[in-house]
C-alpha positions in Angstrom: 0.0 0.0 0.0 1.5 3.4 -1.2 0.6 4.9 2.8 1.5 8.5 1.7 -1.1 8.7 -1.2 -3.6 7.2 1.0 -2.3 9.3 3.7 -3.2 12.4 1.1 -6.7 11.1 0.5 -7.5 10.7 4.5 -6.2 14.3 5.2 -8.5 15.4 1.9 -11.6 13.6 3.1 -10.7 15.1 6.9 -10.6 18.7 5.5 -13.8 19.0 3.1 -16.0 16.3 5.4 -17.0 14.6 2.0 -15.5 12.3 0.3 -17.1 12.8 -3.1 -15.7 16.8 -2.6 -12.2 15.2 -1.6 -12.3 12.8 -4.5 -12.9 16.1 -6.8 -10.3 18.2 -5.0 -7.9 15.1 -5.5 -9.3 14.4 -9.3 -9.6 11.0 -8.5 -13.0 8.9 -8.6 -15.2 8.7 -5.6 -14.9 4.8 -5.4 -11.2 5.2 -5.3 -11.0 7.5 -2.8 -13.2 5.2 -0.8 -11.5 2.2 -1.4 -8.4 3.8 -0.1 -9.8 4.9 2.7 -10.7 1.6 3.6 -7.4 0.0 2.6 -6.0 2.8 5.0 -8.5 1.2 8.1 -7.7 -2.0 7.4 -3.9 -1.2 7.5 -4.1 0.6 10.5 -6.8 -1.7 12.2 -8.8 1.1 13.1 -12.3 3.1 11.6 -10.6 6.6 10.9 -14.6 7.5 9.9 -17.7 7.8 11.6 -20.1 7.0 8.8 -23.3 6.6 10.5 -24.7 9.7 9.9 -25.8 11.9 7.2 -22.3 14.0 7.3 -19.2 12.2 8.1 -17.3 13.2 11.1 -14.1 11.7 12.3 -13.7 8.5 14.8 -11.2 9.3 17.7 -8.7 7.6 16.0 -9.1 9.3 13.1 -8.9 12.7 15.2 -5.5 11.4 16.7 -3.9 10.4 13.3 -5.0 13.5 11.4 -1.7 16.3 12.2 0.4 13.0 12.5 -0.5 12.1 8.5 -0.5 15.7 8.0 3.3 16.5 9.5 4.1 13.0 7.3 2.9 14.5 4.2 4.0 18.1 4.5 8.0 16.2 5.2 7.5 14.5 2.1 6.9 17.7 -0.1 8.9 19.4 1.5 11.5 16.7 0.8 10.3 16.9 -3.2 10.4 20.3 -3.8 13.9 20.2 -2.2 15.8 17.6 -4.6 14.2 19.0 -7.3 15.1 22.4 -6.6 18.9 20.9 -6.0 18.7 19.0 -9.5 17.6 22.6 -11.1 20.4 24.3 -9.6 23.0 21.9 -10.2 25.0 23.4 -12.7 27.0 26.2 -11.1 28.9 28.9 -13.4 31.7 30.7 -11.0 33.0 33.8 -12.6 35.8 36.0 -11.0 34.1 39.6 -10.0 34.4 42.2 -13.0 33.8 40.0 -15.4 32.0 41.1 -18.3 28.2 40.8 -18.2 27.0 40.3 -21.6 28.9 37.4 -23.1 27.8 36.2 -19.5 24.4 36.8 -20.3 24.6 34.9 -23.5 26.0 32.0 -22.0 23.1 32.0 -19.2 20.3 32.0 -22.0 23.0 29.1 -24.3 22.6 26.6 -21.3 18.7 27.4 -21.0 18.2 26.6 -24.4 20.0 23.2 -24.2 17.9 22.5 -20.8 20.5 23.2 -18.6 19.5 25.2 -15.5 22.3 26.8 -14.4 23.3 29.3 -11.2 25.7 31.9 -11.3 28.8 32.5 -8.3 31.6 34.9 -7.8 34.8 34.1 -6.9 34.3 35.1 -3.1 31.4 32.0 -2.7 32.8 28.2 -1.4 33.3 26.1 -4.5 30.0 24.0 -4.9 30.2 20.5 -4.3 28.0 20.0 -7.5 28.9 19.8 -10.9 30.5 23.0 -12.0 32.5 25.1 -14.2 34.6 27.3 -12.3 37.3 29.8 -13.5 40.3 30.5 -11.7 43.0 33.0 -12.0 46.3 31.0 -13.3 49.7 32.2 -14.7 49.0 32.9 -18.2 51.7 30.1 -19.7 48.9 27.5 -18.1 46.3 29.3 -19.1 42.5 28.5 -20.9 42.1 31.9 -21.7 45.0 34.6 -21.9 43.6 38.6 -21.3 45.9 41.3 -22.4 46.1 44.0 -20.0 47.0 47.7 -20.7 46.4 51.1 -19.4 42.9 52.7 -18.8 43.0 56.7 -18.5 40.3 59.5 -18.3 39.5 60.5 -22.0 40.9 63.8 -23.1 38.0 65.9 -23.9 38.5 65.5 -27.9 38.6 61.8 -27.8 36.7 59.3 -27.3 36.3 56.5 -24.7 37.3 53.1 -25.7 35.4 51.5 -28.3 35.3 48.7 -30.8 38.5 49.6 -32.5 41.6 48.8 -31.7 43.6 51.1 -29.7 47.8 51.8 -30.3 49.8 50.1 -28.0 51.9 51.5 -25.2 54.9 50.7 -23.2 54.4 49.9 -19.8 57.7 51.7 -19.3 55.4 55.0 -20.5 53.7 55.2 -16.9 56.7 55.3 -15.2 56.9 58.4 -12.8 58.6 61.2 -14.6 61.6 63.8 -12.6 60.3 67.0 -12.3 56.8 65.7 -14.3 53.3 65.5 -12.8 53.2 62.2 -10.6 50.7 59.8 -12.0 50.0 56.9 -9.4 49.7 53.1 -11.6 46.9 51.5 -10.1 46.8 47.2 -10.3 44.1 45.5 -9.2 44.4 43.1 -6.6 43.8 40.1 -8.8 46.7 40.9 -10.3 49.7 42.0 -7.9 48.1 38.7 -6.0 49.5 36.7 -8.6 52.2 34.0 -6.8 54.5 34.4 -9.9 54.6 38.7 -9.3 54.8 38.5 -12.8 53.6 42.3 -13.3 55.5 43.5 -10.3 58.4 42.2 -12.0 57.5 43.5 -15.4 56.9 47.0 -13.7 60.3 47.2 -11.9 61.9 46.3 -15.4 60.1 49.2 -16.9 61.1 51.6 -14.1 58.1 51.4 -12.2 58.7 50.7 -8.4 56.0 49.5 -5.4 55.9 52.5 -4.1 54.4 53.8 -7.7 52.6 50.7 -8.4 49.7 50.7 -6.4 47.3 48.0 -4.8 43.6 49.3 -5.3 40.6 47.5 -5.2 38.0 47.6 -8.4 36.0 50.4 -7.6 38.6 52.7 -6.3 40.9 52.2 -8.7 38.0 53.3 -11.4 37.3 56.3 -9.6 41.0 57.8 -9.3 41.3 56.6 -12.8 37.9 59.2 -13.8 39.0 61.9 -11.4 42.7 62.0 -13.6 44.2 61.0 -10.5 45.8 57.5 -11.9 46.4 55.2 -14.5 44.5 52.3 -14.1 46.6 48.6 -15.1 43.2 46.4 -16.5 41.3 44.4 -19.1 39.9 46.2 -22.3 36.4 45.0 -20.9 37.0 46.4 -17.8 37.8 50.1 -18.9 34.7 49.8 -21.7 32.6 49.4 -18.8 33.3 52.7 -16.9 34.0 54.8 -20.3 38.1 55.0 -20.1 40.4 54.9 -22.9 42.1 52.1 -23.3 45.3 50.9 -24.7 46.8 47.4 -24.9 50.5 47.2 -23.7 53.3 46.6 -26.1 54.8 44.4 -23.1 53.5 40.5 -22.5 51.5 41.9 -19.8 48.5 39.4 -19.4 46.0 37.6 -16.8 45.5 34.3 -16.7 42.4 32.1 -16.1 41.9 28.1 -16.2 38.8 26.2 -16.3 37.8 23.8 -13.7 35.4 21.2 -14.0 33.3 18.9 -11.1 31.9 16.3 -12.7 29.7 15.2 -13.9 28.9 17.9 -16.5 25.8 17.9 -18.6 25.4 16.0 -21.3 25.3 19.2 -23.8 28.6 20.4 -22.0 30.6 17.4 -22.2 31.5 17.7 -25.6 30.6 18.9 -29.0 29.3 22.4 -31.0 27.4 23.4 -27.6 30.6 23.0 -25.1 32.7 25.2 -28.2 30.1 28.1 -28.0 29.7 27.8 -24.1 33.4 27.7 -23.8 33.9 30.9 -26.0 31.5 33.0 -24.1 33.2 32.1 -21.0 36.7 33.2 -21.9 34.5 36.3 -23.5 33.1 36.6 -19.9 37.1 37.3 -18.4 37.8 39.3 -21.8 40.0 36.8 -23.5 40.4 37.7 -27.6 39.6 34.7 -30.3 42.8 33.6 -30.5 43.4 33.6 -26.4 40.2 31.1 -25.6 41.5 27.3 -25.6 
C-alpha cells in the first residue's frame, strides 16, 4: 500500500468532510477514494470514519492520526520540492568579479536553451560541491584563456572612450613616474599584484616602475581615481569599456591568466561537442580573452 497517497486522500476527506468533494479536489474517482480509505482502516486496524450519519465526522482515531498524517505528508513535499530544486540548480557557473556581463548573459540564455539550468557564483562564494564550471586566475603560460592587459585613463575631452576599435599600444615603461613631471600613481588590481608568480610587479620594476608607484587598489577605487585624472589604471579592455576609459593594450606581455575547472559530472550538452565550443567561447569572453586567447 502506497501509505503517503492514502495518507493524502485521508487528510483530503478530513478537511472537506466529504469524500465525493475530496475525490474532486484530489481528481480521482469517488470509489477510489473510498477504497483507499478503507485499505487505509484495514492497514491501520482502526475506523478513521464515523459513517453513520448523514455527514461524516471523524472517529477518535481518526482525530488522533489527522496532524500526525498531516506533518508526514508536509515532510514528504517538503523533501520533493527540495531535490528537485537541488537538481535545477546543479550546474554552477563561477565567474571571477568584474567580469563582463553580456557574453555572461549569452552564456546563461546558451545553457537554457539546451535545458541546462544553471546558477551563477563569484569568486568570493565556497566552490559547490556539485557539478560545475569554475574559473580561476592562473599564470597565463597555463592558461585556458590569456587577457591582455593595458592602461585605462580618463578621455581627453576630444577623444573618445574606448570603443570597438583597436587602440595603439603603449609601453608599460610609458607610466613610469617622470623627474620633475606630474606624478601619475599606476593603479593594479588586486587580482593581479596577488598573482604567486609577481609576474607584473616584476614587469613594472623592469620598466622603471617601483612598489611605491605601483599601487594595490581594489576595483572600484581604482575606477574612480582613474575618472578623477588622479591614476592610470593597469586592466582588461572589458574592464575600462565598462566605466567609459580609454584604453590601450601594452606593447609588453602583460596578461591575466584564467583556467577552467570542471566537477563532474557535467551535462550532457557540455561534455562535448558544438554546444561545449560556444559555451566555452562566451566564458573566456566573460574574463575578456580575444579569439585567439580562448582554448
Amino acid at each position: 500500500m502506497d501509505l503517503l497517497l492514502h495518507l493524502r486522500g485521508f487528510a483530503a476527506v478530513a478537511d472537506e468532510m466529504s469524500v465525493s468533494e475530496a475525490a474532486l479536489e484530489l481528481g480521482v474517482d469517488q470509489p477510489l477514494l473510498s477504497r483507499r480509505l478503507r485499505a487505509l482502516e484495514r492497514e491501520l486496524g482502526v475506523e478513521l470514519l464515523d459513517r453513520s450519519r448523514r455527514r461524516i465526522a471523524l472517529t477518535p482515531a481518526g482525530h488522533a492520526l489527522l496532524p500526525r498524517a498531516r506533518h508526514l505528508l508536509d515532510q514528504a513535499d517538503h523533501l520533493l520540492r527540495s531535490i528537485r530544486r537541488h537538481d535545477r540548480e546543479r550546474f554552477v557557473v563561477g565567474v571571477p568579479s568584474g567580469c563582463d556581463p553580456a557574453p555572461l548573459a549569452r552564456l546563461v540564455a546558451l545553457l537554457e536553451t539546451e535545458g541546462v539550468e544553471v546558477r551563477l557564483a563569484s569568486d568570493g562564494e565556497e566552490a559547490p560541491e556539485s557539478s560545475a564550471w569554475l574559473v580561476d586566475a592562473c599564470d597565463p603560460d597555463a592558461a585556458t584563456w590569456v587577457t591582455p592587459l593595458g592602461a585605462a585613463t580618463r578621455p581627453a575631452e576630444n577623444l573618445p572612450a574606448a570603443t570597438g576599435d583597436t587602440p595603439p599600444p603603449v609601453s608599460l615603461g610609458s607610466l613610469r613616474p617622470r623627474r620633475g613631471g606630474e606624478r601619475t600613481q599606476v593603479l593594479a588590481l588586486p587580482r593581479d599584484l596577488d598573482d604567486p608568480a609577481g609576474r607584473l610587479r616584476r614587469l613594472a620594476d623592469g620598466a622603471g616602475i617601483g612598489p611605491t608607484a605601483l599601487r594595490r587598489t581594489p576595483h572600484q577605487l581604482a575606477v574612480a581615481e582613474t575618472l578623477a585624472g588622479r591614476g592610470t589604471m593597469v586592466c582588461a579592455r572589458h574592464e575600462a569599456v565598462t566605466y567609459g576609459l580609454s584604453w590601450s593594450p601594452f606593447i609588453d606581455p602583460v596578461a591575466r591568466g584564467h583556467r577552467l575547472a570542471e566537477l563532474q559530472p557535467v551535462p550532457g550538452p557540455l561534455a562535448a561537442g558544438e554546444v561545449r565550443a560556444q559555451a566555452l567561447a562566451l566564458l573566456g569572453a566573460c574574463v575578456g580573452a580575444p579569439e585567439e586567447g580562448r582554448g
